[in-house]
C-alpha positions in Angstrom: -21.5 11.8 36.0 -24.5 13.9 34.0 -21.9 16.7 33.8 -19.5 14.7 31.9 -22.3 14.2 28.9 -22.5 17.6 28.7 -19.1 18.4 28.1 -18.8 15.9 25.9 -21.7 17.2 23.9 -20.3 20.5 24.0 -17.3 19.2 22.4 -19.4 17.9 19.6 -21.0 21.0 18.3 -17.9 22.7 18.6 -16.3 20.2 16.2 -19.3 20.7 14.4 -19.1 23.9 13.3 -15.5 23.6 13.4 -16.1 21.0 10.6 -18.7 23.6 8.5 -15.8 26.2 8.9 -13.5 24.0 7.0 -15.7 22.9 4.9 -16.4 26.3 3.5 -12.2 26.8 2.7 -12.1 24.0 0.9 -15.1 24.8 -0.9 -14.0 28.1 -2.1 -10.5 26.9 -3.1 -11.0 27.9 -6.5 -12.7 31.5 -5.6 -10.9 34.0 -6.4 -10.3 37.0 -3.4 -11.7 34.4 -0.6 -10.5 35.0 2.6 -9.8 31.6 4.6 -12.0 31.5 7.7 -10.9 30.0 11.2 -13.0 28.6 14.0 -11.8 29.9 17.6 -13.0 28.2 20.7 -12.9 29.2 23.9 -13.9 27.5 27.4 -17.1 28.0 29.6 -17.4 28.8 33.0 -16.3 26.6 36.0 -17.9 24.9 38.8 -15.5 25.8 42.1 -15.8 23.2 44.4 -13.0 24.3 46.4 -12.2 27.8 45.8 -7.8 28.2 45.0 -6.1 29.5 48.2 -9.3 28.6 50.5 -9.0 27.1 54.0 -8.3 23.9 54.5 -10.1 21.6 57.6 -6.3 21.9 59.1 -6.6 26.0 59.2 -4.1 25.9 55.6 -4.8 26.8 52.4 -5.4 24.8 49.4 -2.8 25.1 46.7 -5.0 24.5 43.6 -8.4 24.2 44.6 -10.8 22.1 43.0 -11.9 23.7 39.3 -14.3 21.6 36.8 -15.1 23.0 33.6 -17.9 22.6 32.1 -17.2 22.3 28.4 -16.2 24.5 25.2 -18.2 27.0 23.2 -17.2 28.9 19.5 -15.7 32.2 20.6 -15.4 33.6 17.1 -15.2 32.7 13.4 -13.1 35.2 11.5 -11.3 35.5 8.7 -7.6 35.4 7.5 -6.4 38.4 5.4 -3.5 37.4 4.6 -2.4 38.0 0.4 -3.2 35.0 -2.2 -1.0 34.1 -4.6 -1.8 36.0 -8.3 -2.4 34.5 -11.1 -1.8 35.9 -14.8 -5.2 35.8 -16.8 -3.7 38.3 -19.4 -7.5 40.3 -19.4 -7.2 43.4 -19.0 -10.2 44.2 -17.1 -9.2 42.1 -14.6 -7.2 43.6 -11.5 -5.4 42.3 -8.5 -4.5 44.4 -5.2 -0.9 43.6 -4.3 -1.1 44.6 -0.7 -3.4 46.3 1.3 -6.7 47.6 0.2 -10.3 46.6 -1.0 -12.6 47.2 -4.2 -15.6 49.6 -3.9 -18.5 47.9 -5.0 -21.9 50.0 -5.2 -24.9 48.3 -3.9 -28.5 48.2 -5.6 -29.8 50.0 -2.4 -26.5 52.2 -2.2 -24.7 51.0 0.7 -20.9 50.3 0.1 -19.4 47.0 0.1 -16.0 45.9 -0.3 -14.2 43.0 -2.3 -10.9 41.8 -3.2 -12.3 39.7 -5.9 -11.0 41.8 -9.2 -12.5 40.0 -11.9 -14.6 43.4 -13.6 -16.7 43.2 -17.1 -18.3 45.6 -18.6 -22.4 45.9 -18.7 -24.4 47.2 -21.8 -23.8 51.6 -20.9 -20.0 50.3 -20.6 -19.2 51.0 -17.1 -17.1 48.8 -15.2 -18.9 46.1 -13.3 -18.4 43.0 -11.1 -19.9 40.0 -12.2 -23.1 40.5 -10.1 -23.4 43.9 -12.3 -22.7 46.1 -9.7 -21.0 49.0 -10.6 -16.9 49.6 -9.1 -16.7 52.6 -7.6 -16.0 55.5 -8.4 -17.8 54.8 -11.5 -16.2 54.4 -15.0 -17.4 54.4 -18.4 -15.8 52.7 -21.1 -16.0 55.1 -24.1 -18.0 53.2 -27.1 -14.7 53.2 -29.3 -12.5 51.8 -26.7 -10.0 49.7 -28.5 -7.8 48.8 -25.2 -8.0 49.5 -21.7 -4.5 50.4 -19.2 -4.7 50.4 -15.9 -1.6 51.6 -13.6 -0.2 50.4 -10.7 -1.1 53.6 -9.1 -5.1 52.9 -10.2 -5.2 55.3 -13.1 -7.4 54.0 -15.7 -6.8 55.4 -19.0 -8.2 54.1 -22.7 -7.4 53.8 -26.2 -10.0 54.9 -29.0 -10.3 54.4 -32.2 -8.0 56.5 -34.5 -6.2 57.5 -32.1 -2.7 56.9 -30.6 -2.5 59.0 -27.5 -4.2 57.5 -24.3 -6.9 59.5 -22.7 -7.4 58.9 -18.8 -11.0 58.6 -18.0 -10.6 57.4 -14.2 -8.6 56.3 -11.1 -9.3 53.6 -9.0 -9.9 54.3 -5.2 -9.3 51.0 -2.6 -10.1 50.8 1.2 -9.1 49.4 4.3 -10.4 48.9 7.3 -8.8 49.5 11.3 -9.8 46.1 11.9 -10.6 44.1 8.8 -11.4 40.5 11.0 -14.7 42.5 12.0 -15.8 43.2 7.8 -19.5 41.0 8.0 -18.9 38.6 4.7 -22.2 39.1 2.4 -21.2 36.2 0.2 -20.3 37.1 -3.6 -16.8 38.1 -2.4 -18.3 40.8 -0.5 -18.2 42.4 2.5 -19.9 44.8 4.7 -18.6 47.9 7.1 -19.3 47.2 10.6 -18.5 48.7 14.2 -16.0 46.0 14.8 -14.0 47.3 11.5 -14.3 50.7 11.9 -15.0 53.5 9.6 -13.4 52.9 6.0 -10.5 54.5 5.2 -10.0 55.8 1.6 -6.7 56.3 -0.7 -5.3 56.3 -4.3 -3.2 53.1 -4.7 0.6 53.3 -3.8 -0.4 55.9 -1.1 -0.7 55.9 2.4 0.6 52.0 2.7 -1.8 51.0 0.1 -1.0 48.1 -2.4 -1.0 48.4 -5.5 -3.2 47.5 -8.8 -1.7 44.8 -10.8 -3.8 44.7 -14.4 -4.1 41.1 -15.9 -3.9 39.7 -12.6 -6.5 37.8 -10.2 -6.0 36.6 -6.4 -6.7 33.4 -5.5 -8.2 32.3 -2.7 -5.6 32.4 0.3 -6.8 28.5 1.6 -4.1 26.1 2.2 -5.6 23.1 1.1 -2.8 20.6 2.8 -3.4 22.8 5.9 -7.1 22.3 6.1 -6.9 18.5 5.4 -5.0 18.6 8.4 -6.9 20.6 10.2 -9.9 18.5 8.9 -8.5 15.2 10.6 -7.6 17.0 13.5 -11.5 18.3 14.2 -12.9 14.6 12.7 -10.6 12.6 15.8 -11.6 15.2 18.3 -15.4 14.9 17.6 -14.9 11.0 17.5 -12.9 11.8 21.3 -15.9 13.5 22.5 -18.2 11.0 21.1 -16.4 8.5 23.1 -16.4 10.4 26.3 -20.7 10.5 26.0 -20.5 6.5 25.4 -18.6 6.2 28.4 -19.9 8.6 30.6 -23.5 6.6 29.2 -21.9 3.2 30.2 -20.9 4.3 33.5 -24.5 5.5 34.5 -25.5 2.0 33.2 -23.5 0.5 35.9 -24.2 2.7 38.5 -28.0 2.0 37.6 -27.4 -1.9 37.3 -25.9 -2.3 41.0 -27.8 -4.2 43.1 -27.9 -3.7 47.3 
């Protein structure tokens, strides 16, 4: 009977975080380059009281055995890659990836991170910056005259000064990608980090090597489905209140059992 409190209980956490997990999306519905995250579960270990296939007091074997679980744990919380929609903000120092591929984004201490947040300004010595101030990379300065600003699908960033009509390229935009982009570690400010489970980064131009391409006067939005995680939100809410039950229960049953009299 204690057993089934436990489970029960196990249930509830996993609901629990299941809840902060979906909390977060709906949260950052509105940030632009999020990444949805997803809560996977996964069961614990089990008590064999009869072993499958074991002997039986009749010299047969037992079909199915007797198997009790004992409860749920979080496997994993990842995060879904998977393209936002783009929305036009007509800026034109703001750029959208339209496939695969991540922003460079230079680090006080000078580690790389990585973002597909593309909303850039430009800090006092003109170079093009996030809007932590951290510089894109590689690094581009904005001549003093600079009267417009191009950027190409292909990442070329070129300007227009003053009194002149020709446009002089003063950059190109590198992007990244990652073997296994689920294993990034998300460093909050639409960033994330390299880590063993991503493997090494893997640098291109854009519209090379199966990399997307820029899209100037474009952002990406956050990739939550808000009708999906309401859903998914009353789906976690009646399985905590399931498990909840399964404790009273479980408590109520022990109450009998300790009320019986001889």
């Amino acid at each position: 009977m204690i057993r089934s409190l436990y489970i029960a209980a196990s249930g509830m956490n996993a609901q629990k975080q299941n809840m902060d997990v979906i909390s977060n999306n709906m949260a950052n519905i509105s940030t632009y380059g999020f990444k949805q995250g997803r809560a996977e579960f996964q069961d614990l270990m089990y008590q064999a009281i009869q072993t499958p296939g074991g002997p039986t007091r009749d010299g047969l074997n037992t079909p199915t055995g007797q198997q009790v679980g004992l409860g749920v744990s979080t496997a994993s919380v990842g995060k879904n890659f998977s393209q936002g929609s783009f929305v036009n903000t007509g800026n034109q120092l703001d750029i959208a990836i339209e496939g695969e591929g991540f922003f460079q984004i230079l680090q006080p201490d000078g580690t790389m991170a990585y973002s597909r947040n593309g909303a850039f300004q430009l800090d006092n010595n003109g170079r093009l910056v996030n809007a932590e101030g951290l510089p894109l990379q590689p690094e581009m300065t904005m001549p003093a005259d600079t009267t417009s600003i191009t950027i190409g699908t292909d990442g070329i960033v070129s300007v227009q000064e003053n009194n002149q009509t020709n446009l002089t390229q003063i950059g190109q935009i590198e992007l990244a990608r990652f073997p296994n982009p689920a294993g990034l570690r998300a460093m909050g400010n639409n960033l994330f980090m390299e880590t063993d489970a991503s493997g090494n980064a893997v640098l291109s131009n854009p519209q090379q090597n199966g990399f997307g391409a820029t899209a100037q006067g474009f952002l990406e939005t956050s990739n939550v489905n808000i009708v999906q995680e309401m859903v998914n939100m009353i789906v976690s809410q009646r399985a905590y209140e399931s498990n909840s039950k399964a404790v009273q229960t479980s408590d109520e049953m022990l109450q009998t059992a300790n009320n019986l009299k001889r």
